[in-house]
C-alpha positions in Angstrom: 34.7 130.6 117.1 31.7 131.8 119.2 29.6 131.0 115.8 30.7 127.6 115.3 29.4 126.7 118.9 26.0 129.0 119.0 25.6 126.7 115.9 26.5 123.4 117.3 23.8 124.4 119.9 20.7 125.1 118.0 21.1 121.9 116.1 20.1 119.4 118.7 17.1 121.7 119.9 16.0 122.2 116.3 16.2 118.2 115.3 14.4 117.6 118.7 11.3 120.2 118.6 11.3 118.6 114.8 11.1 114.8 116.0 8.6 116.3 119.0 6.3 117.8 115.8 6.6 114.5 114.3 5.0 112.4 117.1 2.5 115.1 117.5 0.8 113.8 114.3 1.3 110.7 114.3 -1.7 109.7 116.3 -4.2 111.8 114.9 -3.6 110.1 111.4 -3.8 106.9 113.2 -7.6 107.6 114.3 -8.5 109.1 110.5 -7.5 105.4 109.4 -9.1 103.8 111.8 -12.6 105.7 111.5 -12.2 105.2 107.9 -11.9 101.1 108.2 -14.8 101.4 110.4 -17.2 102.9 107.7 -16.2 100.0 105.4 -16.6 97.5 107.3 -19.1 95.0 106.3 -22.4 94.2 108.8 -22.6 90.5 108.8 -26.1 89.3 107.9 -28.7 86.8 107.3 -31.1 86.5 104.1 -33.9 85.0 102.9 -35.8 85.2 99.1 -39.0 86.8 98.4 -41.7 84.0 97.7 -44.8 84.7 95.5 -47.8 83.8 97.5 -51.6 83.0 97.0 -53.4 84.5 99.3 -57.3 85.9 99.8 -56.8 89.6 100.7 -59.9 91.7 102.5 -61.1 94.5 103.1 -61.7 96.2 106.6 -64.1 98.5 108.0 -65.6 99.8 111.5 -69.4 100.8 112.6 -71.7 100.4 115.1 -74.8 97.7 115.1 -78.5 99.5 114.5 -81.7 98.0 114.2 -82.4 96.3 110.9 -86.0 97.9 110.8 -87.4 100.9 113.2 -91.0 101.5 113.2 -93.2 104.1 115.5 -96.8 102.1 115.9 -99.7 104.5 116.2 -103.0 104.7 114.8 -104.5 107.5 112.2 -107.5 108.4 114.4 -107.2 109.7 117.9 -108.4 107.8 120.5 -107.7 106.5 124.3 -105.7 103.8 125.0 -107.4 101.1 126.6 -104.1 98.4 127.1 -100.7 98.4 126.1 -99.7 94.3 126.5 -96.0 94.6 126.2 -93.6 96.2 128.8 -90.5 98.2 127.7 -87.6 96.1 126.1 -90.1 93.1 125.7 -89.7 90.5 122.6 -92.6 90.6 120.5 -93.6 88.2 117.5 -94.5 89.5 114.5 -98.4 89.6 114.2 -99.4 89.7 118.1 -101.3 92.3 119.7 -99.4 95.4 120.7 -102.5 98.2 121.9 -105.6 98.3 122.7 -107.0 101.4 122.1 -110.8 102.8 123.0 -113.7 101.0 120.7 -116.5 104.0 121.3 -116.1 105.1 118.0 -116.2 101.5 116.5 -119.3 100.1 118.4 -121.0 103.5 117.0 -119.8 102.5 113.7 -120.9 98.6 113.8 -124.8 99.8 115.4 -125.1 101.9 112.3 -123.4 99.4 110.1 -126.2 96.9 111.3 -129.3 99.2 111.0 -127.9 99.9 107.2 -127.6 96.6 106.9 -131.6 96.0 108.0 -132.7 98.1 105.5 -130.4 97.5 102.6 -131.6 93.9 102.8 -135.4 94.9 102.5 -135.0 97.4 99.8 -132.8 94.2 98.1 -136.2 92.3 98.0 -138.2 94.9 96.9 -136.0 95.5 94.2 -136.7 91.9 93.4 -139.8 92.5 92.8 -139.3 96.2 90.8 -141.1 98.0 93.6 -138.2 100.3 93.9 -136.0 101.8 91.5 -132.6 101.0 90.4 -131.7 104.7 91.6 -133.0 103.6 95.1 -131.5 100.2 95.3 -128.3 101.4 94.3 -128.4 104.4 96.7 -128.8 102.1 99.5 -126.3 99.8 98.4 -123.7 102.2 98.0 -125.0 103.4 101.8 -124.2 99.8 103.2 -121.1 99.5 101.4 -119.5 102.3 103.1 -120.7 101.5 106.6 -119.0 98.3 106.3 -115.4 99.8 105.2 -116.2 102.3 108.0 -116.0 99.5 110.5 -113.4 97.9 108.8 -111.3 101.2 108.8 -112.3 101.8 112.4 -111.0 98.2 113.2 -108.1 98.8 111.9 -107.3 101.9 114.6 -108.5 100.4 117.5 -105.6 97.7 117.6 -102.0 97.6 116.8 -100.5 94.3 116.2 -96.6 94.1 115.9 -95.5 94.2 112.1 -92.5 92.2 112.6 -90.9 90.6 115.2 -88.8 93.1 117.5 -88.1 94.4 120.9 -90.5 97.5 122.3 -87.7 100.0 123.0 -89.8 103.0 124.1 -93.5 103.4 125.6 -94.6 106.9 124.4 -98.3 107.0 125.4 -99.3 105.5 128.6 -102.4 103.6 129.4 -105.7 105.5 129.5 -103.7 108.7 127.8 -105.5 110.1 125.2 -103.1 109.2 121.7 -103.3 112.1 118.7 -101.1 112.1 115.7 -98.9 114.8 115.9 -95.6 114.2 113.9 -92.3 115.4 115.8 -88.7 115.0 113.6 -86.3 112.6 115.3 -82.4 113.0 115.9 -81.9 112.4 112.6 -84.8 114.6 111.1 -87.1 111.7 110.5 -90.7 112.5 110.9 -92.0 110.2 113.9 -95.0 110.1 116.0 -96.9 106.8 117.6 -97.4 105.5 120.9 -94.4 102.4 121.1 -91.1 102.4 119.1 -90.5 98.8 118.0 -87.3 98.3 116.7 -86.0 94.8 114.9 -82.8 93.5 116.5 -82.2 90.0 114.8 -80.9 90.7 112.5 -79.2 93.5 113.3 -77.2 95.8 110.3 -74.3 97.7 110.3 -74.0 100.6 107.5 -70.1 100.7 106.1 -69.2 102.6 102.8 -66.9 101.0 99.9 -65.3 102.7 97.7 -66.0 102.6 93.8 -62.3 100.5 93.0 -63.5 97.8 95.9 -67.2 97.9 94.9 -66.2 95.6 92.0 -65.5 92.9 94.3 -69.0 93.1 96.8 -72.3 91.4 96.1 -75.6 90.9 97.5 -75.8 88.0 99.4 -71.4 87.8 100.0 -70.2 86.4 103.2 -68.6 89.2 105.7 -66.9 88.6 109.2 -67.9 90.9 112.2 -66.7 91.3 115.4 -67.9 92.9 118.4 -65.3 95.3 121.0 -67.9 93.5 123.2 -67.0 90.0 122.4 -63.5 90.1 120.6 -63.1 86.1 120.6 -66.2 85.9 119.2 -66.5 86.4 115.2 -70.1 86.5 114.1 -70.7 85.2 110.3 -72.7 88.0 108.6 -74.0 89.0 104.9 -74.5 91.7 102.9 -78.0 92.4 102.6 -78.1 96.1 100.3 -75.9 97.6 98.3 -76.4 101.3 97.4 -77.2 101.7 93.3 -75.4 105.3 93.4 -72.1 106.9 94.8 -71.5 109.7 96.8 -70.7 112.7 95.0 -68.7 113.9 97.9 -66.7 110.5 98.9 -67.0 108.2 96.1 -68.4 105.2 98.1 -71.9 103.8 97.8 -73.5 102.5 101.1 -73.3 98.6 101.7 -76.0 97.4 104.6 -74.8 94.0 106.3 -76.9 92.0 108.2 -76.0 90.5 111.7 -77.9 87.3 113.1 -78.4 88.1 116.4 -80.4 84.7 117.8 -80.2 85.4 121.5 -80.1 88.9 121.3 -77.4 89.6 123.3 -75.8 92.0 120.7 -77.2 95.6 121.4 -77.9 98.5 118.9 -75.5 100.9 119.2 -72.5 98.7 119.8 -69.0 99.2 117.9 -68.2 96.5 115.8 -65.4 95.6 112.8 -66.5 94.5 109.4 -64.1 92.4 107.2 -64.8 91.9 103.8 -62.5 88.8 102.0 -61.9 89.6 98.2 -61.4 87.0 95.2 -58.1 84.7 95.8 -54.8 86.4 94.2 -51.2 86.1 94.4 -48.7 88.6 95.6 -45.3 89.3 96.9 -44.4 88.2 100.5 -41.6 88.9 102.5 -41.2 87.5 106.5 -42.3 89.9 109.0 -38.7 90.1 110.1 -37.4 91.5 107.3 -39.2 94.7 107.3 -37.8 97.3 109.2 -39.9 100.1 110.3 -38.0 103.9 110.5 -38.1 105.2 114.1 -40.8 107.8 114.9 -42.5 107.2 111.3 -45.0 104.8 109.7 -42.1 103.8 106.9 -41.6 100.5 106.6 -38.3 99.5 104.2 -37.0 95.8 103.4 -33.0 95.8 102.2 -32.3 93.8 99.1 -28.9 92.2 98.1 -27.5 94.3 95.6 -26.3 92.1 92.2 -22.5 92.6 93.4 -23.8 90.2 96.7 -22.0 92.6 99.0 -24.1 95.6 99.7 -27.9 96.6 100.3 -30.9 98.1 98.9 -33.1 100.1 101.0 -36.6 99.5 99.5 -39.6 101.7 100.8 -42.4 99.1 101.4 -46.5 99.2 101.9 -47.6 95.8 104.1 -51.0 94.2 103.5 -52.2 91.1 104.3 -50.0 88.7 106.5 -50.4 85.2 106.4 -48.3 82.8 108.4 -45.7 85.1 109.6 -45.3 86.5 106.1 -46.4 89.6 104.9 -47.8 91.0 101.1 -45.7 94.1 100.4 -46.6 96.5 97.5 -43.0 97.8 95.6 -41.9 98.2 92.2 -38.2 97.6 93.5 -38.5 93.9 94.6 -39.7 90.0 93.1 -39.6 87.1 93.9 -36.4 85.3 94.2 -35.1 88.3 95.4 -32.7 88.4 98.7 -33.6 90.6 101.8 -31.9 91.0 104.6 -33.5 89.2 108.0 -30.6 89.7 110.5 -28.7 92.7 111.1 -31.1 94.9 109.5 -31.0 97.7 111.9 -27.4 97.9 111.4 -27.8 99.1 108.1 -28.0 102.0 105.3 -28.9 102.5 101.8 -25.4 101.2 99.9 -24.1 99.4 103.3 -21.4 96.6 103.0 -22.7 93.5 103.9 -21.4 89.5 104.4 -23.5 87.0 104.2 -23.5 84.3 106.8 -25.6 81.3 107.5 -27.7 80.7 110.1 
């Protein structure tokens, strides 16, 4: 008796911890279905097709402006200077007079010259009339002849005339200083000496260095695009002027000089410029610049492409080049043209994400 109703307690409490168990779980397999709808839910997108292009790539490079000749005017005997007619950072046209420098030596030269001269005439006359020797006649000849390149030398080294037109960028030897040759190495372990430093600044060059692949494309006389940190609005039309006939052995570029007009010579040696370099006309692979989607933190730029079921994406590693227009030429093996990227909704994605496809 006591059995029967211990029994017909423990029944209800059993069913009801049971049923309590029940709704326990319930929920949490609710939120397991849920988070698993989530992850296959499809990001809606837009697209657009990958278009095959013409365009004129180029190549880019950076530098800084130097003269486009550099010369240290001096003279190969020693001597005073008399006048220097330039001042520091003044223009001067090629062939004008630079120095003076002392003519002691030279009036010396031209007295002896003269008295030479005298008697190489009257030995001329006897000789004329066989009264001297050929032996004598030729003696004094030879005489005469080297007083006058004597004075001719000595010419020379008493002026210095400007062997190009340029800018005086340094006085080294003052007026009335006495001026010596005595070579000194430079910065750059050239060996210098001379009493102005004339530099040529229009043109000016820049140096850049091409490598071997690109060399292909560059020639003498090719058109080149420079502009100035100075004056960033303000592209300058330049050309290439040398082109180095050997490589580096270390870098495996050869040396390409461009030349720089620099009319009112406002652009200064020294100054940091960027040199761009256009290369034959090809075609490429474009995509929009709003298709590519760059990975944060990183330099990787990806497009996604349509998958051929229409319903999920791609994630396709990209390099940009050129952009023209909004539209940018993309190196990959994984996409052509015709091909559908995503524009929109791009940085909801992953590689194999579901996608739908909506219109603008």
């Amino acid at each position: 008796m006591h059995t029967i109703e211990i029994r017909s307690l423990l029944l209800p409490t059993f069913v009801g911890l049971l049923m309590g168990i029940t709704a326990g779980c319930s929920p949490k397999g609710d939120k397991s279905n849920q988070s698993e709808s989530e992850s296959d839910k499809a990001v809606p997108v837009t697209i657009t097709q990958v278009k095959e292009m013409s365009f004129t790539p180029s190549i880019r490079f950076s530098g800084s402006a130097e003269a486009s000749k550099s010369a240290n005017l001096g003279t190969a005997l020693p001597g005073r200077v008399e006048r220097i007619h330039y001042a520091k950072g003044s223009f001067v046209p090629k062939g004008a007079l630079i120095v003076e420098m002392s003519d002691e030596l030279l009036v010396q030269a031209q007295i002896e010259k003269d008295a030479i001269k005298r008697d190489f005439d009257r030995v001329s006359r006897l000789r004329e009339k066989e009264s001297v020797s050929q032996m004598d006649y030729d003696h004094v000849k030879a005489k005469y002849e080297a007083s006058v390149a004597k004075v001719a030398m000595l010419k020379k080294n008493t002026s210095i005339t400007a062997p190009f037109s340029g800018v005086i960028t340094e006085i080294l030897v003052n007026e009335g200083e006495t001026y010596a040759f005595t070579p000194s190495l430079s910065s750059d372990l050239k060996l210098e000496s001379g009493i102005v430093e004339f530099r040529q600044i229009n043109p000016l060059k820049v140096t850049i260095e091409v490598n071997e692949k690109e060399l292909a494309h560059i020639k003498k006389g090719q058109s080149a695009t420079i502009t100035f940190d100075a004056y960033p609005d303000e592209p300058i039309e330049g050309k290439i002027s040398y082109i180095s006939s050997v490589l580096s052995p270390v870098t495996r570029t050869s040396s390409v000089e461009v030349s720089i007009p620099n009319g009112k010579n406002r652009l200064k040696p020294g100054m940091y410029c960027n040199v761009s370099i256009a290369l034959p006309e090809r075609s490429g692979i474009f995509v929009p610049l709003n298709a590519i989607y760059r990975l944060a933190g990183t330099a990787e730029e990806f497009v996604f492409k349509i998958n051929a079921d229409g319903t999920t994406v791609s994630r396709i590693p990209i390099k940009r080049g050129e952009i023209n227009d909004g539209w940018a030429n993309v190196d990959s093996d994984n996409i052509q043209s015709g091909d559908s990227i995503v524009v929109n909704g791009k940085n909801k994605l992953n590689n194999g994400s579901k996608v739908t496809i909506v219109k603008k």
